[in-house]
C-alpha positions as CSV (number, residue, x, y, z in Angstrom):
1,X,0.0,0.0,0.0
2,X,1.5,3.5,-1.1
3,X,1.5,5.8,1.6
4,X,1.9,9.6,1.3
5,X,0.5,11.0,4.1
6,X,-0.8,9.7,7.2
7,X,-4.0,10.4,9.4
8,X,-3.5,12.9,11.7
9,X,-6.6,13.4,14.0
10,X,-6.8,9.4,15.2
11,X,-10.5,7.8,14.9
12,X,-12.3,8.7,18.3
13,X,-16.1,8.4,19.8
14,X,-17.0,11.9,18.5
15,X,-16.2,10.1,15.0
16,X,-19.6,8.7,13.1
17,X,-18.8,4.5,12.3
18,X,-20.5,2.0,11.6
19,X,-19.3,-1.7,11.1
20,X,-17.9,-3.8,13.6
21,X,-17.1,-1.0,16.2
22,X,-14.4,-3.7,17.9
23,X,-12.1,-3.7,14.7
24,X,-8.6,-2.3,14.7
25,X,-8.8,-2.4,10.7
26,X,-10.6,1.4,10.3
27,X,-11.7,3.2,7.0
28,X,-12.0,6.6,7.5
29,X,-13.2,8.6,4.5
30,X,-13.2,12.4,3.9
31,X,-15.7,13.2,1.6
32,X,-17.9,15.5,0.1
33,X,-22.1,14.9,-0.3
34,X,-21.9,17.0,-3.6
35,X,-19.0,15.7,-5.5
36,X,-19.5,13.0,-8.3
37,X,-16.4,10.9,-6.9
38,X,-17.9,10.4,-3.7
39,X,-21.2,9.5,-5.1
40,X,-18.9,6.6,-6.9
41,X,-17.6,5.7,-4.2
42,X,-20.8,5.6,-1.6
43,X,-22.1,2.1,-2.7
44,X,-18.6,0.9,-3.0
45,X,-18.7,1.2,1.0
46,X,-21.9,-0.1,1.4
47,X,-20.9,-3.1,-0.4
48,X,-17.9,-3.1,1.4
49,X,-19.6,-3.3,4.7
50,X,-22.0,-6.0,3.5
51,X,-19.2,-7.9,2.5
52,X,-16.6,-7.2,5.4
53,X,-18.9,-5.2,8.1
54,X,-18.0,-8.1,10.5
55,X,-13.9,-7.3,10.1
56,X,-13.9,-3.8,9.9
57,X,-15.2,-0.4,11.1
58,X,-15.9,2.8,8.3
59,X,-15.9,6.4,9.4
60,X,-17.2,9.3,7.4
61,X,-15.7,12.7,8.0
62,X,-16.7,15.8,6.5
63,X,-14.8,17.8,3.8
64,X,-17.3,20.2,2.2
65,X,-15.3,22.0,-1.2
66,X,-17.9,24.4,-1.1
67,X,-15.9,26.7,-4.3
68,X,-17.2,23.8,-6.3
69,X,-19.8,22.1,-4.8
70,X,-21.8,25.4,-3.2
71,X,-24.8,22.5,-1.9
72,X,-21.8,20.2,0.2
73,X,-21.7,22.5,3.7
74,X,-25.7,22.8,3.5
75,X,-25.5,19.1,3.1
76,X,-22.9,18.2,5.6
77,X,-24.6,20.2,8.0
78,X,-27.7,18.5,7.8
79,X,-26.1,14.9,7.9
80,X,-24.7,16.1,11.4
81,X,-28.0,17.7,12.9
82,X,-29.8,14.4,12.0
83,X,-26.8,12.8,14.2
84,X,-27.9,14.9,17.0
85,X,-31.0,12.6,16.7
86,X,-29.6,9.5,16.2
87,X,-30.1,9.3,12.0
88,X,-26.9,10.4,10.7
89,X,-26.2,7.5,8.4
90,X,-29.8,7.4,7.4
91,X,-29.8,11.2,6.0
92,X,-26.0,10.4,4.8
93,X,-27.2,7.9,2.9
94,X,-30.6,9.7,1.5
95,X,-28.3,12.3,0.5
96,X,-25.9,10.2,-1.0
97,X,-29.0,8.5,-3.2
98,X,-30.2,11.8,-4.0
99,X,-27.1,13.6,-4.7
100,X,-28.2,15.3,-7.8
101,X,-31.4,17.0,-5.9
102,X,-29.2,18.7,-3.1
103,X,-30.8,22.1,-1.6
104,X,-32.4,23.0,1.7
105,X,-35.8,22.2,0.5
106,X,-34.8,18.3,-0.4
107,X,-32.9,18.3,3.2
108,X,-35.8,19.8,4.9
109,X,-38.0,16.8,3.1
110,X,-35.4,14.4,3.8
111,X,-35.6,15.3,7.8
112,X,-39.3,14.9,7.8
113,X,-38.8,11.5,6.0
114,X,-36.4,10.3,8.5
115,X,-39.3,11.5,11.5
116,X,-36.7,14.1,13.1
117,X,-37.7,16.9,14.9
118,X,-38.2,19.6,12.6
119,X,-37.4,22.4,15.2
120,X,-34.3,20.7,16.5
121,X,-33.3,19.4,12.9
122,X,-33.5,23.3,11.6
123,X,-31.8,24.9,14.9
124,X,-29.1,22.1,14.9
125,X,-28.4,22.2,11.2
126,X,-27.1,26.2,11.5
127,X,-25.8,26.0,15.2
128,X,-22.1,26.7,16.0
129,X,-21.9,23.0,16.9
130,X,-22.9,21.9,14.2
131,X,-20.7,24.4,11.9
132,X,-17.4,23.7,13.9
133,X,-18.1,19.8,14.0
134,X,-17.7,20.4,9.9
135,X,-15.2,22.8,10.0
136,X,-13.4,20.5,12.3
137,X,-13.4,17.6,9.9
138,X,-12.2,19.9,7.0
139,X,-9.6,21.1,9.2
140,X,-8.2,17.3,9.9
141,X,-8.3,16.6,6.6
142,X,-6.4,19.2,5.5
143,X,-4.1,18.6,8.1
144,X,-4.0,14.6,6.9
145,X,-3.0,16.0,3.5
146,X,-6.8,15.6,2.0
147,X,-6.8,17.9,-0.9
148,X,-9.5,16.3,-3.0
149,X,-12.3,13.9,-2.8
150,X,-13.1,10.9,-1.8
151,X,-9.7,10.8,0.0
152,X,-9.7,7.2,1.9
153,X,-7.3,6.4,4.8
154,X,-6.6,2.9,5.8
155,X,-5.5,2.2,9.6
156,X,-4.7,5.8,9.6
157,X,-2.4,5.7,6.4
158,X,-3.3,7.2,3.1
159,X,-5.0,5.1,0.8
160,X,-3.5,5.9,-2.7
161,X,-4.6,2.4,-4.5
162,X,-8.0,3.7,-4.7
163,X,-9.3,3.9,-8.5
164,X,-12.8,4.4,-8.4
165,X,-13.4,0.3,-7.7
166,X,-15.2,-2.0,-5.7
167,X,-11.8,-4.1,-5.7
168,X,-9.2,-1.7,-4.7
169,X,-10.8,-0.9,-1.8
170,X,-11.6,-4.7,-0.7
171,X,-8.0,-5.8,-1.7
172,X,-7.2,-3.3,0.6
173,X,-9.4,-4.2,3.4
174,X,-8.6,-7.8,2.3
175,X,-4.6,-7.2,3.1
176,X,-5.4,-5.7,6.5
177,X,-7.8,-9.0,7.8
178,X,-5.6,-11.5,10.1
């Protein structure tokens, strides 16, 4: 595995996973709801964990480029107010599936879908907390050497063997499993 940069802010509880949460083999992602690449590379991880949920643990950080993808910090936003009640990989993953309708109306609908409460889902999805939990992310990425995304980190070293396929990411997984 080519490694260029290494993680730099270590996977904690603050950190959204999902997988086995017992695994010391940990794919953290940085991505970005809005860009094309990550939309690639969503049900690649899904797969991924229906395949190897049992050996490993996946991690989704935010890094919103909002020059190029204006919708990404509206959307990364609302992913982490719907944490605040418990659904943030169910609106990760409507957003992810409806990537090409991003905007605060479709979010708004999405939060109703998902039964939050409205008036916490609104408050949450412009509070500081909510801002700085994103800017944080951005700011570990950057710090990790994330420049561009998806941007994958394996174990906490750069993934650079990713190419947009199912099997560079399980090969990598694959090497990692005892």
């Amino acid at each position: 595995m080519n490694t260029m940069s290494k993680l730099k802010i270590p996977v904690n509880k603050k950190d959204h996973q999902t997988g086995n949460q017992q695994s010391k083999i940990i794919l953290v992602e940085y991505g970005d709801y809005q860009c094309p690449h990550c939309g690639i590379a969503y049900p690649l991880v899904k797969k991924l964990l229906a395949q190897f949920g049992n050996d490993f643990r996946f991690v989704f950080r935010n890094f919103p480029l909002q020059e190029i993808h204006p919708e990404a910090m509206l959307a990364a936003q609302a992913a982490e107010a719907a944490g605040n009640q418990n659904k943030f990989w169910e609106m990760h993953d409507l957003i992810f599936e409806h990537q090409n309708n991003l905007s605060g109306d479709f979010l708004i609908k999405g939060a109703e879908k998902l039964h939050l409460t409205m008036d916490q889902f609104i408050a949450d999805s412009t509070s500081e907390a909510v801002v700085s939990r994103v800017e944080n992310d951005f700011e570990g990425g950057i710090r990790s050497g994330v420049n561009g995304t998806p941007s994958f980190f394996l174990n906490g070293d750069r993934l650079n063997s990713y190419n947009a396929t199912y099997e560079s990411l399980a090969q990598a997984v694959r090497k990692n499993i005892p």
